[in-house]
mmJSON file of the N, C-alpha and C atoms, coordinates in Angstrom:
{"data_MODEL":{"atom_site":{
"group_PDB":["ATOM","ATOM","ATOM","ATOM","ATOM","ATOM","ATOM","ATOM","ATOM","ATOM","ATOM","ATOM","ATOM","ATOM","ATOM","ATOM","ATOM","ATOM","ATOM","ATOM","ATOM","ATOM","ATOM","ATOM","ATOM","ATOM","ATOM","ATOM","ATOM","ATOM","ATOM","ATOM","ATOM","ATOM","ATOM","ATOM","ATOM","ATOM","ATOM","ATOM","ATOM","ATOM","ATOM","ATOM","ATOM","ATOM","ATOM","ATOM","ATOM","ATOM","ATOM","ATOM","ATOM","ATOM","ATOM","ATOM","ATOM","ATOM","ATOM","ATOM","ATOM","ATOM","ATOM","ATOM","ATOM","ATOM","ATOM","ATOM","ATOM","ATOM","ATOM","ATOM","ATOM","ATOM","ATOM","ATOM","ATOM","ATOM","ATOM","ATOM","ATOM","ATOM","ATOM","ATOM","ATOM","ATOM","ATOM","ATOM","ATOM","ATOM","ATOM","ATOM","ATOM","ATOM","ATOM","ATOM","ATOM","ATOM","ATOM","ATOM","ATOM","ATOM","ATOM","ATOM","ATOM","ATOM","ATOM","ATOM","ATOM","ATOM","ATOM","ATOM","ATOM","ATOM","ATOM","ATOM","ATOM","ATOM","ATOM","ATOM","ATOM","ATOM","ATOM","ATOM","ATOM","ATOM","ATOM","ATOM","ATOM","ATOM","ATOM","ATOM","ATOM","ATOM","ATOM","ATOM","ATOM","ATOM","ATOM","ATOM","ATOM","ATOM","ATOM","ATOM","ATOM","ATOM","ATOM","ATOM","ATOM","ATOM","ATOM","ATOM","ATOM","ATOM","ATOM","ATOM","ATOM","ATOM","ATOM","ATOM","ATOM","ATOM","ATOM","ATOM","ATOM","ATOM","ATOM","ATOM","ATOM","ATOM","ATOM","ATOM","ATOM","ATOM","ATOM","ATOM","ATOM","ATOM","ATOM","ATOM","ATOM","ATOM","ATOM","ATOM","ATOM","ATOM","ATOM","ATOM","ATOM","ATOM","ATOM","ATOM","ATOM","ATOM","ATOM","ATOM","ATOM","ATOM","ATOM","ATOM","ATOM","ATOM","ATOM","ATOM","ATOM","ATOM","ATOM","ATOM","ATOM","ATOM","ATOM","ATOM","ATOM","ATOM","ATOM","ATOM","ATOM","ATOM","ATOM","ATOM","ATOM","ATOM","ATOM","ATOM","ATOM","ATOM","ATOM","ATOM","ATOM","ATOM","ATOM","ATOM","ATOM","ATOM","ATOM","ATOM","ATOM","ATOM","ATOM","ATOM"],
"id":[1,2,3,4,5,6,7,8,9,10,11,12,13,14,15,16,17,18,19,20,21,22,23,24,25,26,27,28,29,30,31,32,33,34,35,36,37,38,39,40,41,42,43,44,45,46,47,48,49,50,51,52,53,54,55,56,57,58,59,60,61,62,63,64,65,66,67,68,69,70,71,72,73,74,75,76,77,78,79,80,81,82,83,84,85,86,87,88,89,90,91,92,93,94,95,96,97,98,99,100,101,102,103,104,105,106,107,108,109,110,111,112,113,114,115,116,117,118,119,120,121,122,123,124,125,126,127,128,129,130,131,132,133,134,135,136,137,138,139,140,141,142,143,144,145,146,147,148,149,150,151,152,153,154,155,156,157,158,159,160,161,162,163,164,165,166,167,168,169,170,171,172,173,174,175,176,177,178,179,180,181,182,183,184,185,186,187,188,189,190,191,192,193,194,195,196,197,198,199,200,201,202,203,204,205,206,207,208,209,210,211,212,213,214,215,216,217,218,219,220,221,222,223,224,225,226,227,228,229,230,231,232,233,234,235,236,237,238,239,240],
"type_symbol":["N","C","C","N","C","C","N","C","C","N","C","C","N","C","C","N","C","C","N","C","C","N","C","C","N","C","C","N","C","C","N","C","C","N","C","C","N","C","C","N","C","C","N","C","C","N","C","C","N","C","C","N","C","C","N","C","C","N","C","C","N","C","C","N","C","C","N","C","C","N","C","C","N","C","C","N","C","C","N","C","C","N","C","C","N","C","C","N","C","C","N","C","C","N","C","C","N","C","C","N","C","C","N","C","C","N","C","C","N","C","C","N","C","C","N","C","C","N","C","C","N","C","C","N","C","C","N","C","C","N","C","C","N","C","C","N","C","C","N","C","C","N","C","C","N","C","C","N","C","C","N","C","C","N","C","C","N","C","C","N","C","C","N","C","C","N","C","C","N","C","C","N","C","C","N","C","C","N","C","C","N","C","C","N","C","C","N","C","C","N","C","C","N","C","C","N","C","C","N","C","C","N","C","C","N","C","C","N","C","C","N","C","C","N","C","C","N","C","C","N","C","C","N","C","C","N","C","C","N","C","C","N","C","C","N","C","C","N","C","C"],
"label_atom_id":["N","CA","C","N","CA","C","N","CA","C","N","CA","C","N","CA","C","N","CA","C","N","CA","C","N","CA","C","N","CA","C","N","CA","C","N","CA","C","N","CA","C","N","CA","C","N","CA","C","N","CA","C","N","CA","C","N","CA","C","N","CA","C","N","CA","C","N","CA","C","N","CA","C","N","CA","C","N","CA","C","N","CA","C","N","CA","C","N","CA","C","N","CA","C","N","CA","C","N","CA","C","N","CA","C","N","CA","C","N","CA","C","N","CA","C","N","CA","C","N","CA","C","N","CA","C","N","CA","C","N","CA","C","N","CA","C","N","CA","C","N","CA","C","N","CA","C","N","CA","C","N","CA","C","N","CA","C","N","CA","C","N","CA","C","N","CA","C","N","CA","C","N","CA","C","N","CA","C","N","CA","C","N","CA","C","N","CA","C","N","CA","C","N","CA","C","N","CA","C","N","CA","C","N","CA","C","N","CA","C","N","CA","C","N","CA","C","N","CA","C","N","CA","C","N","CA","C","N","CA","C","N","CA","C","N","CA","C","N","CA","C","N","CA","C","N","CA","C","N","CA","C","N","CA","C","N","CA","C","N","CA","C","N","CA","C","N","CA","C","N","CA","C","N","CA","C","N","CA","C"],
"label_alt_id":[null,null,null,null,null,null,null,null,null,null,null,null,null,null,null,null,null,null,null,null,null,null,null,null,null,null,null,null,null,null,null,null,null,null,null,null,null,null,null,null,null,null,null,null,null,null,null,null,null,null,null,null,null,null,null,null,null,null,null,null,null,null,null,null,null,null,null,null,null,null,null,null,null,null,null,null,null,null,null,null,null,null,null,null,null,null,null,null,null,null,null,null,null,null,null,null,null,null,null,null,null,null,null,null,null,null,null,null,null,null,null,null,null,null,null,null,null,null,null,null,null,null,null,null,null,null,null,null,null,null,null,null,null,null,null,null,null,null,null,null,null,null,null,null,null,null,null,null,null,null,null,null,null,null,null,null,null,null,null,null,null,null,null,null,null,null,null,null,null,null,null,null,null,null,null,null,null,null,null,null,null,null,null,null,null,null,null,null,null,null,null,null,null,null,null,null,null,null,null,null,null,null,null,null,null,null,null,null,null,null,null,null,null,null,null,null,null,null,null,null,null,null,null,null,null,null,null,null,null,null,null,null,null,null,null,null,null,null,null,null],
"label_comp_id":["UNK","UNK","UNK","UNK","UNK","UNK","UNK","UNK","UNK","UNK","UNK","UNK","UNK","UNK","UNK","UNK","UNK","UNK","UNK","UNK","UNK","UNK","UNK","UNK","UNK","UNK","UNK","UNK","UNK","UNK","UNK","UNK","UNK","UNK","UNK","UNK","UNK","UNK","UNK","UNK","UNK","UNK","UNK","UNK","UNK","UNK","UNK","UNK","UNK","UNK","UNK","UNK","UNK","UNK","UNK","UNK","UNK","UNK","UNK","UNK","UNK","UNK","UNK","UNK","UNK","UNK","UNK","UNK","UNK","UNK","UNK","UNK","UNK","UNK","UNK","UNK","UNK","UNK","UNK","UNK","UNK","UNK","UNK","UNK","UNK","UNK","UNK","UNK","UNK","UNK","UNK","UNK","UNK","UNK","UNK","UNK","UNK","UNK","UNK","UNK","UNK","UNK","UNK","UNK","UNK","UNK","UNK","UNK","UNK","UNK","UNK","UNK","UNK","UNK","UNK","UNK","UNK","UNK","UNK","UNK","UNK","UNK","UNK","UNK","UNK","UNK","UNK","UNK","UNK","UNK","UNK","UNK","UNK","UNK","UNK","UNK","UNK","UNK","UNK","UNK","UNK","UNK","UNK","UNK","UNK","UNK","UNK","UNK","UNK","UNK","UNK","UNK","UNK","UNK","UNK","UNK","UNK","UNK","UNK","UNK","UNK","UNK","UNK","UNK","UNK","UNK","UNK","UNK","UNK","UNK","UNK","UNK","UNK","UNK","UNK","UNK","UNK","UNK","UNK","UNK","UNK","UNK","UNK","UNK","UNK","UNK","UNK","UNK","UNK","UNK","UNK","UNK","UNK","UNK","UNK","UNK","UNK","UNK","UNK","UNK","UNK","UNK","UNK","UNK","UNK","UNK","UNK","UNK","UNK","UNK","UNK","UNK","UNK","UNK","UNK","UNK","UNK","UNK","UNK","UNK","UNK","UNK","UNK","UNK","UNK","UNK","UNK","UNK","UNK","UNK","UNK","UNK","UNK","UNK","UNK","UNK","UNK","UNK","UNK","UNK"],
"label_asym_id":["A","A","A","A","A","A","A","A","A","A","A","A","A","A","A","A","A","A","A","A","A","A","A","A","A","A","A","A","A","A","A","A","A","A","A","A","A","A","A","A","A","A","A","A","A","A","A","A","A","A","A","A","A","A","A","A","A","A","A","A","A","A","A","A","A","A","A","A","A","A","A","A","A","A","A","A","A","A","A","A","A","A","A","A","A","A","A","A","A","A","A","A","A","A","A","A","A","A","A","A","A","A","A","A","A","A","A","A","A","A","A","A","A","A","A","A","A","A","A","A","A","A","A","A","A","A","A","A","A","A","A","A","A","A","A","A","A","A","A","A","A","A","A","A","A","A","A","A","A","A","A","A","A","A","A","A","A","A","A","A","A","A","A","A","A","A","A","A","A","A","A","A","A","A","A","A","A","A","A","A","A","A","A","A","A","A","A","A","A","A","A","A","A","A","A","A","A","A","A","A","A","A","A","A","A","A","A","A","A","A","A","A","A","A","A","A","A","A","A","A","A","A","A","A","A","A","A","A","A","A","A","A","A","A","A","A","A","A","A","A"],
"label_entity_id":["1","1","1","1","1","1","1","1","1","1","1","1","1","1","1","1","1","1","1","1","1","1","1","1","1","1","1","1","1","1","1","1","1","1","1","1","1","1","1","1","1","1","1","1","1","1","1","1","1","1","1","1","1","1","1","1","1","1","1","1","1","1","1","1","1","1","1","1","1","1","1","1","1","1","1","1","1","1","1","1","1","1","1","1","1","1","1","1","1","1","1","1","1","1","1","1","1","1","1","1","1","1","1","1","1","1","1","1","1","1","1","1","1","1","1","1","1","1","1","1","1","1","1","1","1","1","1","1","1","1","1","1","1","1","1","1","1","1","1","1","1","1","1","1","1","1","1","1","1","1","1","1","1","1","1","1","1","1","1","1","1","1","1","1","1","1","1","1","1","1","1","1","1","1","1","1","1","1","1","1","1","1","1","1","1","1","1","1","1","1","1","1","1","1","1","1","1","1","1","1","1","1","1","1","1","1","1","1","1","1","1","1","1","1","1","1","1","1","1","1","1","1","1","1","1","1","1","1","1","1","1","1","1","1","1","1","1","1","1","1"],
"label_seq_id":[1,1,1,2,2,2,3,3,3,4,4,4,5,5,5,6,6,6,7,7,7,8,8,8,9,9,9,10,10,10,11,11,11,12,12,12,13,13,13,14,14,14,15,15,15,16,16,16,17,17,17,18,18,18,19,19,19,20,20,20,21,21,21,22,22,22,23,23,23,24,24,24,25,25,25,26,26,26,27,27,27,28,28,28,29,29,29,30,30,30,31,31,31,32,32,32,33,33,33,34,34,34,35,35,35,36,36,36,37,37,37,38,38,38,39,39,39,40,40,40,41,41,41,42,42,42,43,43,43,44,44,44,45,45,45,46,46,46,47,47,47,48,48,48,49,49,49,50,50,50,51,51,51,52,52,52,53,53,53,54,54,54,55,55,55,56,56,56,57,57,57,58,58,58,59,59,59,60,60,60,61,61,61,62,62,62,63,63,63,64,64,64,65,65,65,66,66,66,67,67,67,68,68,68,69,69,69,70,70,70,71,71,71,72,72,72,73,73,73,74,74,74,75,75,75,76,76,76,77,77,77,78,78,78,79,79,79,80,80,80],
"pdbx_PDB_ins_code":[null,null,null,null,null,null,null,null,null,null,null,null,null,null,null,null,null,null,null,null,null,null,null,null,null,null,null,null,null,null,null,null,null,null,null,null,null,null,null,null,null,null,null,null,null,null,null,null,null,null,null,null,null,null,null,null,null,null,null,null,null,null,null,null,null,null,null,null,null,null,null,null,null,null,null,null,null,null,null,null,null,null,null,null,null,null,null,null,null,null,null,null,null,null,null,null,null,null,null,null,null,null,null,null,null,null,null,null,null,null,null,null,null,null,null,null,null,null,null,null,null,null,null,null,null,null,null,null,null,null,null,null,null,null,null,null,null,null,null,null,null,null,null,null,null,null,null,null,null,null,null,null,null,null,null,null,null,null,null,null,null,null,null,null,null,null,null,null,null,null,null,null,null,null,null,null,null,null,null,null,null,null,null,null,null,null,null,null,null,null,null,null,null,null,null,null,null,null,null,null,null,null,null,null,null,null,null,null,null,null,null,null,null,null,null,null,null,null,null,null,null,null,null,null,null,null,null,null,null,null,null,null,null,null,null,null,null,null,null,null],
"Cartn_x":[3.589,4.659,5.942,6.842,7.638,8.893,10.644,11.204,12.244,12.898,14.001,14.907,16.067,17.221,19.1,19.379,20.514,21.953,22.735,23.812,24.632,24.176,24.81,26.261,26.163,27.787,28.589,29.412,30.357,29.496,29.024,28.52,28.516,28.543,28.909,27.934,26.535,25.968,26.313,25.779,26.549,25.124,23.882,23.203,21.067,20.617,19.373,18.637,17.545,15.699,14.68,13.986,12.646,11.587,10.765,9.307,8.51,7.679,7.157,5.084,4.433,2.952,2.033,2.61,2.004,3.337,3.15,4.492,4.807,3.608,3.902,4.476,6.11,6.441,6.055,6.36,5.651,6.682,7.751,9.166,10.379,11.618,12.885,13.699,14.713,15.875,16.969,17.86,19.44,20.316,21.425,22.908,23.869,24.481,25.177,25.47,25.908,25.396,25.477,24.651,23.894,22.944,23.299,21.664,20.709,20.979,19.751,19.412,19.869,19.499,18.667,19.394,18.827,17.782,17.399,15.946,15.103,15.164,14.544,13.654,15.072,14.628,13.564,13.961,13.784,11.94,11.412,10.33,9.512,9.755,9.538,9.443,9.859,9.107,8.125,7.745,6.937,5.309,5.066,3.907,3.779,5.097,5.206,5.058,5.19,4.658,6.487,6.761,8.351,8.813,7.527,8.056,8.493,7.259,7.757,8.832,8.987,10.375,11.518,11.801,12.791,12.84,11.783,11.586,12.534,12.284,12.538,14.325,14.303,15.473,16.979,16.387,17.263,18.464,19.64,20.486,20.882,20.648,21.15,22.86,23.89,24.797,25.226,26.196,26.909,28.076,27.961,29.236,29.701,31.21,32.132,31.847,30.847,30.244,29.7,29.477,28.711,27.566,27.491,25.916,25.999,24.492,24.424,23.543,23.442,22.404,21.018,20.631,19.566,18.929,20.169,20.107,20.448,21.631,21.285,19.954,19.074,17.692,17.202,16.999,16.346,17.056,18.553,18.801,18.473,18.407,17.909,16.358,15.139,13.613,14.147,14.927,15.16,15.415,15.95,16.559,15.105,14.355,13.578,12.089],
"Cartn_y":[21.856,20.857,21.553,21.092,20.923,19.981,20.831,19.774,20.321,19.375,19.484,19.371,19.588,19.908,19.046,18.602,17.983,17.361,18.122,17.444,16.628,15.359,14.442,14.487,14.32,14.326,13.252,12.267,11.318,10.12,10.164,8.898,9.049,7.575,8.001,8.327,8.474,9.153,10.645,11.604,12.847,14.072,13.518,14.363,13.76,14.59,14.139,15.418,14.578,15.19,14.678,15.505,14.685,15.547,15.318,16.126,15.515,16.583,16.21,17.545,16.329,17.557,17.502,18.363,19.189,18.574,17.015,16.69,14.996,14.578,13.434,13.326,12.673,12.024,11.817,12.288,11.937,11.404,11.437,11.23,11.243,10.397,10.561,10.723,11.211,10.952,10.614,10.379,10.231,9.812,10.662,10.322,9.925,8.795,7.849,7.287,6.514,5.247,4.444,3.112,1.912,1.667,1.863,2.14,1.45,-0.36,-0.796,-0.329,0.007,0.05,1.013,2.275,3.426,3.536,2.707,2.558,2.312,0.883,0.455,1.426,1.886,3.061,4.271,4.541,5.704,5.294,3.848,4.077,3.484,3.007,2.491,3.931,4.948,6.585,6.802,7.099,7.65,7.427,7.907,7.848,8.08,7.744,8.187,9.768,9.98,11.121,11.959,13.179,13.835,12.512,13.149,12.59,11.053,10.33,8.511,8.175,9.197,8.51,9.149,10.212,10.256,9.593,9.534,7.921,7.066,6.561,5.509,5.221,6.476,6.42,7.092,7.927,8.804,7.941,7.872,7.223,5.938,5.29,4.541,4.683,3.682,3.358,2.323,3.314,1.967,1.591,0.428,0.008,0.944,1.62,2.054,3.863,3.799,5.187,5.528,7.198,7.368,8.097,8.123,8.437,6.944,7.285,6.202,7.177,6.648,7.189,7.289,6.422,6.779,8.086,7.868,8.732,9.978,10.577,11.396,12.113,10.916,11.56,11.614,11.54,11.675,13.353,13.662,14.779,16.313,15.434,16.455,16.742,15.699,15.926,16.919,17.047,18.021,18.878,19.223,20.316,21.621,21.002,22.698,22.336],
"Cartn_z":[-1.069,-1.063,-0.624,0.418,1.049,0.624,-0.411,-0.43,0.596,1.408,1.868,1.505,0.882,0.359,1.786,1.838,2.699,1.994,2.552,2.647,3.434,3.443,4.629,5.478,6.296,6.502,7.231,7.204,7.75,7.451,6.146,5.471,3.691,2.809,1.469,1.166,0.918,-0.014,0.197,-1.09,-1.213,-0.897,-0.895,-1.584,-1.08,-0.085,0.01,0.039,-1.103,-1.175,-0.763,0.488,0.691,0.6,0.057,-0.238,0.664,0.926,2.364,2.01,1.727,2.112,3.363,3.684,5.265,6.213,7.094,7.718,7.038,6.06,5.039,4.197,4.252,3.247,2.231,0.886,-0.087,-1.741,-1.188,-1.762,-1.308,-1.441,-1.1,-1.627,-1.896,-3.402,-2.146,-3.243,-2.245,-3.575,-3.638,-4.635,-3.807,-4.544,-3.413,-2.503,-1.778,-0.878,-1.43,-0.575,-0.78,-1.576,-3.015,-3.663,-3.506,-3.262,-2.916,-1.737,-0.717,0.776,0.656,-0.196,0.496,-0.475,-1.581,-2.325,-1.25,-0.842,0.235,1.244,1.99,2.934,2.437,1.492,0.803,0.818,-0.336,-0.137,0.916,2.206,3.242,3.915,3.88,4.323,3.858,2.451,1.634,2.253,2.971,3.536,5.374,5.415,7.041,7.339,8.596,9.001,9.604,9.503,9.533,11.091,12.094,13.218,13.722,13.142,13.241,12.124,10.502,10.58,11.473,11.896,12.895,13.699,14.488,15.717,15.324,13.86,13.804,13.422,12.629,11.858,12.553,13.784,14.039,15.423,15.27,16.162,15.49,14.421,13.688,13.229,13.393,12.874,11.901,11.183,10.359,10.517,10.773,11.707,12.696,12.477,13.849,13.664,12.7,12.421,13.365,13.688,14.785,14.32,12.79,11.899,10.993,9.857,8.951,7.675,6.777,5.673,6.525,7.273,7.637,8.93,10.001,10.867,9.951,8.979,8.145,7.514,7.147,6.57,8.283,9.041,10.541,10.534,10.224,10.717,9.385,8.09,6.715,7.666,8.094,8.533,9.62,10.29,11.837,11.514,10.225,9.964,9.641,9.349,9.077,10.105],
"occupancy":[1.0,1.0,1.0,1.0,1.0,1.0,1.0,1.0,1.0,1.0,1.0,1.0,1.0,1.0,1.0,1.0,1.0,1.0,1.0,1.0,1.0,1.0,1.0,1.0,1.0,1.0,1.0,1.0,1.0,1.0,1.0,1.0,1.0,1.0,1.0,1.0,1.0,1.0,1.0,1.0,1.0,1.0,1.0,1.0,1.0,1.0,1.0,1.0,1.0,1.0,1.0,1.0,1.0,1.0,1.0,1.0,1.0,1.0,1.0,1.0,1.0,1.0,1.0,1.0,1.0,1.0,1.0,1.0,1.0,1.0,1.0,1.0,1.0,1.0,1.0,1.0,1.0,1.0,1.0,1.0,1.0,1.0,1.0,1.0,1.0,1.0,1.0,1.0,1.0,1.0,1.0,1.0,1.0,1.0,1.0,1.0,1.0,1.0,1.0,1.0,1.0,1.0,1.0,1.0,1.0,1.0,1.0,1.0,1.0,1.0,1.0,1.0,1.0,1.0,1.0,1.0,1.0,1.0,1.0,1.0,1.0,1.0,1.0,1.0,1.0,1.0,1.0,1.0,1.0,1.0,1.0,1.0,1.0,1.0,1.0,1.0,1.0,1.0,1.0,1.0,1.0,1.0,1.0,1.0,1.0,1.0,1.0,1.0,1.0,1.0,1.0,1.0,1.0,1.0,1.0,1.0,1.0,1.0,1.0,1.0,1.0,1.0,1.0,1.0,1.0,1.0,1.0,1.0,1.0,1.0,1.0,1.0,1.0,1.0,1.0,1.0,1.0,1.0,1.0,1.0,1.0,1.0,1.0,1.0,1.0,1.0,1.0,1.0,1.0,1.0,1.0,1.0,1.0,1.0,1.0,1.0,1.0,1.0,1.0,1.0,1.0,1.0,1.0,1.0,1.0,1.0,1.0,1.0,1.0,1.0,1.0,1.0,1.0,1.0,1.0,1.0,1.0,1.0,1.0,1.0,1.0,1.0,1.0,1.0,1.0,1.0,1.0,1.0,1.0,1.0,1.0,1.0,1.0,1.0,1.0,1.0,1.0,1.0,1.0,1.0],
"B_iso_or_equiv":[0.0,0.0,0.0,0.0,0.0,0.0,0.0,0.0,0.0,0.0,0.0,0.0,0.0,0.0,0.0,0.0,0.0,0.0,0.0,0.0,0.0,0.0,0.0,0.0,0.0,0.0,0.0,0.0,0.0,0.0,0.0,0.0,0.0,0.0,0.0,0.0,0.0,0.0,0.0,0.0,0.0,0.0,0.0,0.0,0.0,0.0,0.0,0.0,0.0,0.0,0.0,0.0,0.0,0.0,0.0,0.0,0.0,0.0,0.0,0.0,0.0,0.0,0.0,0.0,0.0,0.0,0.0,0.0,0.0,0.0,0.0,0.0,0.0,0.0,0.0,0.0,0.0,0.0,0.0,0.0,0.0,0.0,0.0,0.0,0.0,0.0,0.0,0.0,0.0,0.0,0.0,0.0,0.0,0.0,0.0,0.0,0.0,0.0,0.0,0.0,0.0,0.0,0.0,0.0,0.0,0.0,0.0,0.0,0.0,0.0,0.0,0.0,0.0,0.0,0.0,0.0,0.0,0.0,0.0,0.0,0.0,0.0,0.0,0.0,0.0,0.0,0.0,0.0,0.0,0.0,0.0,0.0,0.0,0.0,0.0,0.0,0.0,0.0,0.0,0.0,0.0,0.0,0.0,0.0,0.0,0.0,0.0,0.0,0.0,0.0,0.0,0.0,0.0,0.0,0.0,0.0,0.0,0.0,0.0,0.0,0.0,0.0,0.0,0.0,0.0,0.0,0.0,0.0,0.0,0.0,0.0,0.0,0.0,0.0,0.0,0.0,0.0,0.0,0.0,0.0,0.0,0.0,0.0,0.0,0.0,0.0,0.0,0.0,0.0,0.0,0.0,0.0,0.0,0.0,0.0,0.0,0.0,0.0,0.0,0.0,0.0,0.0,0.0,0.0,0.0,0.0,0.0,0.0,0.0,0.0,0.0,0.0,0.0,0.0,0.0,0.0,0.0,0.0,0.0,0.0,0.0,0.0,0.0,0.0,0.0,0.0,0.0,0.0,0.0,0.0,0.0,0.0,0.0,0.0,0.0,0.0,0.0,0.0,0.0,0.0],
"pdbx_formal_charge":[null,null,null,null,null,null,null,null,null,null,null,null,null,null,null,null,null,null,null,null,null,null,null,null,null,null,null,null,null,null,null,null,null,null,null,null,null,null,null,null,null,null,null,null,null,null,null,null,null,null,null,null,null,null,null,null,null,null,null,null,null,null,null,null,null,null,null,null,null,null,null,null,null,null,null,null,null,null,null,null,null,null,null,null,null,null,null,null,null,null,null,null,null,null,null,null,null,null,null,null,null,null,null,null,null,null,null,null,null,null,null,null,null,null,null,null,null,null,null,null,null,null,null,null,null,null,null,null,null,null,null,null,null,null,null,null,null,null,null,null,null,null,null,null,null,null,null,null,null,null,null,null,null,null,null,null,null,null,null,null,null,null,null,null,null,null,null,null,null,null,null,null,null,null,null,null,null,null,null,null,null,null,null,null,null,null,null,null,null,null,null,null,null,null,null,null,null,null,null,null,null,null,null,null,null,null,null,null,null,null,null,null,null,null,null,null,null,null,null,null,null,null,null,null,null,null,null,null,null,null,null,null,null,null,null,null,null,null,null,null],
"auth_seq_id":[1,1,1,2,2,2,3,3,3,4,4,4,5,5,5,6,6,6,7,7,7,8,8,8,9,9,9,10,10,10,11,11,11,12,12,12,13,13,13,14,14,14,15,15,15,16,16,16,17,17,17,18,18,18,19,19,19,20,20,20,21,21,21,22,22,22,23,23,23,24,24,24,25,25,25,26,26,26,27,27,27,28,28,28,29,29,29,30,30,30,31,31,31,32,32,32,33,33,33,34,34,34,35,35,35,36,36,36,37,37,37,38,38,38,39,39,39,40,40,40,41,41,41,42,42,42,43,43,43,44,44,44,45,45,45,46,46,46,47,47,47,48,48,48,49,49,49,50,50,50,51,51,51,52,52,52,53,53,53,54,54,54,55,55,55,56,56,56,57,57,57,58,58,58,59,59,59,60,60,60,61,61,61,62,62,62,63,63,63,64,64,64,65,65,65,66,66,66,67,67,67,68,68,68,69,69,69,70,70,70,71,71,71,72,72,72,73,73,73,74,74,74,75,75,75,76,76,76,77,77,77,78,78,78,79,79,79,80,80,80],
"auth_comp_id":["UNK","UNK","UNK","UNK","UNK","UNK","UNK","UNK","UNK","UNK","UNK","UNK","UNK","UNK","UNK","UNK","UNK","UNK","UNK","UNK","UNK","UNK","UNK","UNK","UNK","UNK","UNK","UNK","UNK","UNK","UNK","UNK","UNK","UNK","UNK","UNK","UNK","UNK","UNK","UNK","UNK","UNK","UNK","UNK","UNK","UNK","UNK","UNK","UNK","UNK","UNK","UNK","UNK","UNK","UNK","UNK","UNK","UNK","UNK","UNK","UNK","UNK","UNK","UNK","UNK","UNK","UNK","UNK","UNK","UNK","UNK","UNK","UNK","UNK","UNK","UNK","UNK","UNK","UNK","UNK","UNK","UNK","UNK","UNK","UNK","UNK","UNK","UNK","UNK","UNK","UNK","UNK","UNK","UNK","UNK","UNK","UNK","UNK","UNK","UNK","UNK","UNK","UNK","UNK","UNK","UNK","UNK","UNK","UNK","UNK","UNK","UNK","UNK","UNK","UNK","UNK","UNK","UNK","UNK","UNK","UNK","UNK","UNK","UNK","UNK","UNK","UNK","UNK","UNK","UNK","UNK","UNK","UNK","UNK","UNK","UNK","UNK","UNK","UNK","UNK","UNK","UNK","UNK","UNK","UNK","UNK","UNK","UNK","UNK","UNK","UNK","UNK","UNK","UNK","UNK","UNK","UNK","UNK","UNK","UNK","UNK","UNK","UNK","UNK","UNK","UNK","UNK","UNK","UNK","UNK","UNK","UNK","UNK","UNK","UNK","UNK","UNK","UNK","UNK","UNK","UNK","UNK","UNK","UNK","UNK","UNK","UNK","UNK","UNK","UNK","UNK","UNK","UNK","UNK","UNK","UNK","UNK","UNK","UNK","UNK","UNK","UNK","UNK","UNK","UNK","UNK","UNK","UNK","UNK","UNK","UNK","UNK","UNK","UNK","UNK","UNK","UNK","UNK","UNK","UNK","UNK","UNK","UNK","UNK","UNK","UNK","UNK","UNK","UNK","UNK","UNK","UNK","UNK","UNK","UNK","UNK","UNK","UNK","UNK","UNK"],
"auth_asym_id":["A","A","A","A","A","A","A","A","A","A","A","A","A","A","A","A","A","A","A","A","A","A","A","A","A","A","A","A","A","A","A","A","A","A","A","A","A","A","A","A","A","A","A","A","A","A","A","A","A","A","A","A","A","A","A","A","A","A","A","A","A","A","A","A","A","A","A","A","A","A","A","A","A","A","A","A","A","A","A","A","A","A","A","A","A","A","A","A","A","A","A","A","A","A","A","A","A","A","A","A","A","A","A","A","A","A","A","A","A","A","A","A","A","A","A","A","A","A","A","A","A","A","A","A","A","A","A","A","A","A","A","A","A","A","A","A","A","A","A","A","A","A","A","A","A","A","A","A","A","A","A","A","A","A","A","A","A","A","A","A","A","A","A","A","A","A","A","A","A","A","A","A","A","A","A","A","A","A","A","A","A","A","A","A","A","A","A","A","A","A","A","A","A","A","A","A","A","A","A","A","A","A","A","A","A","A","A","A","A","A","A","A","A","A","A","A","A","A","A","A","A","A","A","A","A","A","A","A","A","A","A","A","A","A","A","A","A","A","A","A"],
"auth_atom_id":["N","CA","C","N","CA","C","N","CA","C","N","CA","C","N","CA","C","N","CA","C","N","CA","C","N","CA","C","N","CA","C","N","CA","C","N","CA","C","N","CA","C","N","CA","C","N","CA","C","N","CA","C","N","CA","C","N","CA","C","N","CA","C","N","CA","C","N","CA","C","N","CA","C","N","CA","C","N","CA","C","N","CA","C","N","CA","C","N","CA","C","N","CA","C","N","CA","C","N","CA","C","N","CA","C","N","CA","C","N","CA","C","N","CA","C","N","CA","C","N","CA","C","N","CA","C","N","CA","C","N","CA","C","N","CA","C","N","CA","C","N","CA","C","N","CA","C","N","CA","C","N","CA","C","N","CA","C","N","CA","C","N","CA","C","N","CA","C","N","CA","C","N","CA","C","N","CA","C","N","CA","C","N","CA","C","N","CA","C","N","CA","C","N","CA","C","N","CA","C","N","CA","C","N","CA","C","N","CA","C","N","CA","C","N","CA","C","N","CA","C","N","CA","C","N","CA","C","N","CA","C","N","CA","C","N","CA","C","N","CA","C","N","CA","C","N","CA","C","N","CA","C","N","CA","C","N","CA","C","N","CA","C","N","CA","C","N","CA","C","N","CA","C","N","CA","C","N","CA","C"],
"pdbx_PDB_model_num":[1,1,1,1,1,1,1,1,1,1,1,1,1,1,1,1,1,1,1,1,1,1,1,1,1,1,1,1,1,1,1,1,1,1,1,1,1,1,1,1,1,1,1,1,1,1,1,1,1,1,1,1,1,1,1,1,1,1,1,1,1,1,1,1,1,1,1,1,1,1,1,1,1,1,1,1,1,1,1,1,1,1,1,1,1,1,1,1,1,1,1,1,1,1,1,1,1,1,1,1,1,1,1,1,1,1,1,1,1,1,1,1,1,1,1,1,1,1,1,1,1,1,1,1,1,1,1,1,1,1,1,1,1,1,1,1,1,1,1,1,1,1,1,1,1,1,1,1,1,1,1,1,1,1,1,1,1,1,1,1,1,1,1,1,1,1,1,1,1,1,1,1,1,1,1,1,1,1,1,1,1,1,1,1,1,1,1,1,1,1,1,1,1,1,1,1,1,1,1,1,1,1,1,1,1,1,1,1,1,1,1,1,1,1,1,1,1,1,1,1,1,1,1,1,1,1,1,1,1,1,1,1,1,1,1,1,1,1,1,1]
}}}
């Protein structure tokens, strides 16, 4: 088991964990944000594979942002 450790940056949550066995998702955490959203998000991974959620997640904005909580977790999975 594989956790990733992230500190987001130019969005409010403060703080992401994703556990990951072999390149599967197998958990998300996140401190602050959108808590429902980023529940949502969070277990709508849990079973994906590192690469289709980046696919999916990575280049996302919020609003006049030029990241989001989600492109964040796309850039915590890039990171290792």
């Amino acid at each position: 088991m594989e956790t990733i450790t992230y500190h987001p940056r130019g969005v409010c949550s403060r703080y992401m964990e994703i556990d990951l066995e072999g390149d599967v998702i197998q958990a998300v955490r996140v401190v602050g944000g959108c808590s429902g959203n980023l529940q949502g998000v969070s277990a709508l991974m849990v079973g994906m594979t590192r690469e289709e959620a980046i696919r999916r997640l990575e280049g996302i904005k919020c609003g006049p942002k030029p990241t989001s909580c989600p492109d964040q977790l796309a850039q915590a999975l890039k990171s290792k």
